[in-house]
N, C-alpha and C positions, 0 to 999 in steps of 0.2 A: 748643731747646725740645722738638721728637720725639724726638731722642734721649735728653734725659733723659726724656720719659715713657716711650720703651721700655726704656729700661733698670730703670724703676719695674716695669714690667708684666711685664718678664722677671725680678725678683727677686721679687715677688710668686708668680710661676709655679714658681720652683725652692722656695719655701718652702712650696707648697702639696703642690709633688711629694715633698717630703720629709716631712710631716705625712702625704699619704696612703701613703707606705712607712711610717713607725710603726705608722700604724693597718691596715693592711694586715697587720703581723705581728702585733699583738698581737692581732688578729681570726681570724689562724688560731693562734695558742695557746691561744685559748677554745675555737673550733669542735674542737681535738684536745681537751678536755677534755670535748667537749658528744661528741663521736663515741663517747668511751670509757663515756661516761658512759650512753651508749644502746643501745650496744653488753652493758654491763653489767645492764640495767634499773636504772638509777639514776632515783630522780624530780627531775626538773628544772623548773626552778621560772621561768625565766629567761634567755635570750641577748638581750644587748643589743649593740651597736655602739656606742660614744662613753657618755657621762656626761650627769648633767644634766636637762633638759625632754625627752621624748617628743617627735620631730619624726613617726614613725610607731609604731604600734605593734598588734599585733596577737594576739590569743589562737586557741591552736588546739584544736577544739574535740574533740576524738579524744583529746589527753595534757593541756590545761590550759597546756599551754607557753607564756610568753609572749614575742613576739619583739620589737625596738624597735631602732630605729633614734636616739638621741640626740643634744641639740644640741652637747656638745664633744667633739671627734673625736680626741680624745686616750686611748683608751683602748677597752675594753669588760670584759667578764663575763660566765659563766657563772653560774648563781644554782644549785644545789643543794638540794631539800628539806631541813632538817637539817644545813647543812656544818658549821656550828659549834657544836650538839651543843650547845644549848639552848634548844631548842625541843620538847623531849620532853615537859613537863607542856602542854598545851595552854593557851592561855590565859583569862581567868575571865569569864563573859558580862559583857555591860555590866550596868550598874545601872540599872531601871527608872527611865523620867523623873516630876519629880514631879507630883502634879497642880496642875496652875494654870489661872489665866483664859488664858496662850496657850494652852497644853496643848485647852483647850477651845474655841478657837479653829484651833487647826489640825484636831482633830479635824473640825470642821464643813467647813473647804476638801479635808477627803479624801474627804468623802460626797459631795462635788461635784466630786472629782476620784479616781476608782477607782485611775487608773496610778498616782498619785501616792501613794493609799494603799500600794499596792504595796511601790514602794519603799521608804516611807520604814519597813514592816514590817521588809522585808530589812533594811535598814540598822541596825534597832535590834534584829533576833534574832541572838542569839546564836550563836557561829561552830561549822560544823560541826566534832566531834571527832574526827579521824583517824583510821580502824581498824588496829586490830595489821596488816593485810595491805598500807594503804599506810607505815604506820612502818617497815615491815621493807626498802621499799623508800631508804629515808632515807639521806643518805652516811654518819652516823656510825654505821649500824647495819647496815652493809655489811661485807665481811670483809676485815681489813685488808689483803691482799695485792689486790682489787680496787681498793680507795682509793686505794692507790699506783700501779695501773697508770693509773687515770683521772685521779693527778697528776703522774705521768711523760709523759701523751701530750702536753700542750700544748708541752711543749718540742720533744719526738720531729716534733710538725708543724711547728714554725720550723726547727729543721733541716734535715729534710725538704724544706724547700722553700727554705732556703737551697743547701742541698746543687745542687735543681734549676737556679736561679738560675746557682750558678757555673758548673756544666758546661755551661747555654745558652751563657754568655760566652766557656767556655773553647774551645767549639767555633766559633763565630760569630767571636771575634775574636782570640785566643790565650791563655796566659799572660801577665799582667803582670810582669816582669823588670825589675831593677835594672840599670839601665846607665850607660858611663860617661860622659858628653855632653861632657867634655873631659879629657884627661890633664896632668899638671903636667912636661913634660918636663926629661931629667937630662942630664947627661955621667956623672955617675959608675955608672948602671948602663948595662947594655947594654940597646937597645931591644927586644929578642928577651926580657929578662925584664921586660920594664915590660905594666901595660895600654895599651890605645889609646883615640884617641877613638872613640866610636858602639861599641863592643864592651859585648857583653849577654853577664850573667853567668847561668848555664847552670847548673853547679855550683864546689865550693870543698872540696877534698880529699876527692874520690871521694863528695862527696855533694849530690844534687839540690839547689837552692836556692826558695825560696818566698817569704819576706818577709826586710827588711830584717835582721833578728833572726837568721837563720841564717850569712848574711855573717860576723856581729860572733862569733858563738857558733863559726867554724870559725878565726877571729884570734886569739880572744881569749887574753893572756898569751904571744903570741909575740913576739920580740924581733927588734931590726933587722939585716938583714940573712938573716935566716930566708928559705928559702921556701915557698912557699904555691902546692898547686897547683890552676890552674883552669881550667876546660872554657869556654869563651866562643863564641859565634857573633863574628866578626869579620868587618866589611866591607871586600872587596878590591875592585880597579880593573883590567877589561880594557886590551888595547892598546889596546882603540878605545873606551874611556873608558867602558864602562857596570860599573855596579855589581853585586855578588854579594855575599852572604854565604857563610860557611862554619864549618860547626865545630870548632874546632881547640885543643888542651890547650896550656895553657900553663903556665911557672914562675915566677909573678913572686913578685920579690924586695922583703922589707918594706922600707919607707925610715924605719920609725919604729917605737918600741914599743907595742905593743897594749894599751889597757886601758880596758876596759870596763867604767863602774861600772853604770849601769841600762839601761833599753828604752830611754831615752831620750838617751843617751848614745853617739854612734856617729862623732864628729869623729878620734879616735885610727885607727880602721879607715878611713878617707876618706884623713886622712892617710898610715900604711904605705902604703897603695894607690896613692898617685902620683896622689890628684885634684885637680884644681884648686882654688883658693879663690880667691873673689874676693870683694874688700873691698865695701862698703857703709855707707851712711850708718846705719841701722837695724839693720846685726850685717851681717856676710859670710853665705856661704854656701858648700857644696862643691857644682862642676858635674856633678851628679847628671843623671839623669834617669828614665823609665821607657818599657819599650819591650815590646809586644806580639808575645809570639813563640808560634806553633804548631808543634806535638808531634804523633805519629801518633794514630789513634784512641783505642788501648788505654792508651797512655800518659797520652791526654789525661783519660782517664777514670778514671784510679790517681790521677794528679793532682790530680782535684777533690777525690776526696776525703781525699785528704793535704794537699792546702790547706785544708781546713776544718777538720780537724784540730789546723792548723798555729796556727788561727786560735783556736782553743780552748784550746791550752795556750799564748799568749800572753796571756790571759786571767786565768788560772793564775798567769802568771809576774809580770802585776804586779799582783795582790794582793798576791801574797807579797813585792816591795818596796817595796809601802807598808806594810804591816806591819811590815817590819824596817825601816824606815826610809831605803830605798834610793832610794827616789822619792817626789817631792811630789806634795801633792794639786792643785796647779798645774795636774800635767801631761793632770788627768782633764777631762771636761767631763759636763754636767749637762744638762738638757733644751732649754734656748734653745743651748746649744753645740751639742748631736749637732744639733738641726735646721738651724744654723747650717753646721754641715760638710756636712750629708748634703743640705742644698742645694745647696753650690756642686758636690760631686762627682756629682749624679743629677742638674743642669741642664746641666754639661757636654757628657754625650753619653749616648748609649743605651747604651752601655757602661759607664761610669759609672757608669749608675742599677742594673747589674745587679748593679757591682762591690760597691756602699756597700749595696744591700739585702740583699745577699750575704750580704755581712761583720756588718749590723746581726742577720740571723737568727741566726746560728751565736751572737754577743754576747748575744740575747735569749733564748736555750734554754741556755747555759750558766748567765748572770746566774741567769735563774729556779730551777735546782736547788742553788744556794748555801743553806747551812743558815743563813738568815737569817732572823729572825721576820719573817712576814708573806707569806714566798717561798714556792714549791710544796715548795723543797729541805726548808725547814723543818719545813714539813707532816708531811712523810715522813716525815722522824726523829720526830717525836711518835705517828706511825701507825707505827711499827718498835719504837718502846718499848714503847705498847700490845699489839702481837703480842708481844714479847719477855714483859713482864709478865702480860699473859692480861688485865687492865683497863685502861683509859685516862686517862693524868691527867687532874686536875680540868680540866672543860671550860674553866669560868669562867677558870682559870688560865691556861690556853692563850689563850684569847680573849684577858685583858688581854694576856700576851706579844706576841702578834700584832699587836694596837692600838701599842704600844708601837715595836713592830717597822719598822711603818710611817710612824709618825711620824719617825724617826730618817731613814729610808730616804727620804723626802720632804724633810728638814732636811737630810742630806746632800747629796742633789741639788743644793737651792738655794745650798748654801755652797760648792761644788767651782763653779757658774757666776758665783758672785759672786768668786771668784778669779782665774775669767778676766781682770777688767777690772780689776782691782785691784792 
């Protein structure tokens, strides 16, 4: 019975940790766009944390800004004077009430109540009209090469601090490296070109290695018996039995043809390579594993950011095989899936948590500048047409586009997670 309530309470803990990584990033993709935006004098209208009911909330009394803290923690905003560029005609005061017996009856509870008359003045005079000096401060009445920097920043700050993120990790606890956790041993090659067990792969024909995806991509289309060369740390054994590693090139020889259809597709490269399979009720697997290895300083730090890189044109590379048909939408996951994953890898370890919010920032600054309605990417291109043309399309137009955009992008989510289980 304790242990399954702790195992309640520690799955509860990794899904909270990984809901506060989401919001976490998408809280500094706003504050990059509230920085730029301040930075620009842009008028701001708005920063929230989360969705929903006001759990705090607060006005400042110097800019109007209001700040708030919300009840679902799944998101935030920026708010803009103006973002969407219809709100130019101000709106029409309201229409006097009519007169009646309450009408003359509330009258009388505000002669006996002054605050109250107050208010309810305020409430029913009509809204002040904006002057040409704070409209000019407006987003859509900004100059388009400003719009785009203050819709470029929120990404530039998940980056940013993914970027940070990795090289805390990479220096704290190493590279994450692809290694081999068993070999499938031969007679027909020699073991001087085979891998080993526990040997980390380093690089794979004269080129550094990073994610799985480089492996496949230095095989791919070679044929059996080819070889393949690679730099590995290998673990040796003194005479008096203590262990070392070492760095040392090697040529191993393929035991199979290479061929790689998608990202997800890497059983062909497992196989040339000499890795074990082992059967299972539920699907085999190949004895893989991953192993953290440290690089000098300078290295370590070219590193990160070729790993983030690395991680952005894998990004890249499977759109474009869903597009062409290469990969299923199977193999994506939707909002209960990333929290799903990015819990069990940021409960695991503190390493972990560095690895997966890493990787989610680099994912969340790419994601965002996709020329998708509704995305910052799309934005852009509608504020590049306008500088292009000298006016801007119909706002209304744009707005439905956007609306449009997002509803697709929210419908998609929920159908890539319903295929999880499906």
């Amino acid at each position: 019975m304790a242990n399954n309530l702790l195992s309640v309470w520690s799955t509860i803990g990794s899904v909270a940790l990984a809901i506060l990584i989401l919001l976490v990033m998408i809280t500094i993709h706003e504050f990059g766009h509230y920085v730029a935006g301040k930075i620009l004098k842009f008028k701001i209208e708005e920063f929230s944390i989360g969705f929903g009911p006001a759990l705090f909330k607060r006005r400042s009394k110097k800019t109007g800004e209001l700040f708030a803290l919300r009840l679902i923690p799944l998101g935030g905003y920026c708010a803009f004077a103006g973002e969407d560029g219809l709100e130019e005609t101000p709106p029409e005061p309201p229409e006097p009430f009519p007169e009646t017996e309450g009408t003359e009856h509330a009258e009388g509870a505000a002669a006996m109540n002054p605050a109250a008359a107050a208010e309810s003045a305020e409430n029913v005079s009509a809204p002040r009209v904006p002057t040409e000096e704070e409209k000019a401060h407006w987003f859509v009445n900004r100059k388009p090469w400003q719009r785009i920097i203050v819709l470029l920043a929120g990404a530039f700050m998940n980056y940013l601090l993914a970027v940070l993120l990795i090289i805390i990790c990479f220096f704290a606890y190493g590279q994450t490296m692809v290694a081999v956790y068993e070999a499938e041993p031969t007679a027909e090659i020699a073991a001087e070109y085979c891998l080993q067990d526990r040997d980390i792969l380093l690089q794979a024909e004269g080129k550094n290695l990073y994610l799985t995806t480089d492996v496949a991509k230095a095989l791919n289309g070679k044929k059996a018996g080819e070889p393949v060369s690679f730099r590995v740390s290998r673990l040796f054994m003194t005479d008096e039995g203590e262990s070392y590693r070492q760095e040392i090139d090697v040529e191993v020889q393929l035991r199979a043809d290479v061929t790689v259809e998608n990202s997800a597709d890497f059983s062909s490269v497992w196989r040339a390579l000499g890795i074990r399979y082992e059967e299972a009720e539920e699907g085999g697997s190949y004895l893989l594993a991953s192993a953290a290895y440290r690089f000098g300083f300078w290295e370590t730090l070219g590193r990160s950011f070729v790993y983030s890189f690395k991680i952005a044109g894998s990004i890249f590379q499977i759109l474009g095989e869903l597009l062409t048909g290469r990969l299923g939408l199977s193999v994506l996951g939707g909002p209960v899936s990333t929290i799903a994953i990015t819990s069990q890898v940021a409960g695991s370890s503190f390493r972990g948590f560095l690895e997966i919010a890493g990787y989610i920032g680099v994912n969340l600054a790419v994601f965002n500048l996709l020329p998708v309605p509704a995305l910052d990417g799309s934005k852009i291109v509608f504020t590049v047409i306008e500088w292009i043309r000298g006016k801007p399309v119909n706002r209304k137009v744009e707005a439905v586009i956007h609306f449009v955009g997002l509803v697709f992008l929210l419908g998609f989510a929920v159908l890539v997670d319903i295929l999880q289980f499906v």
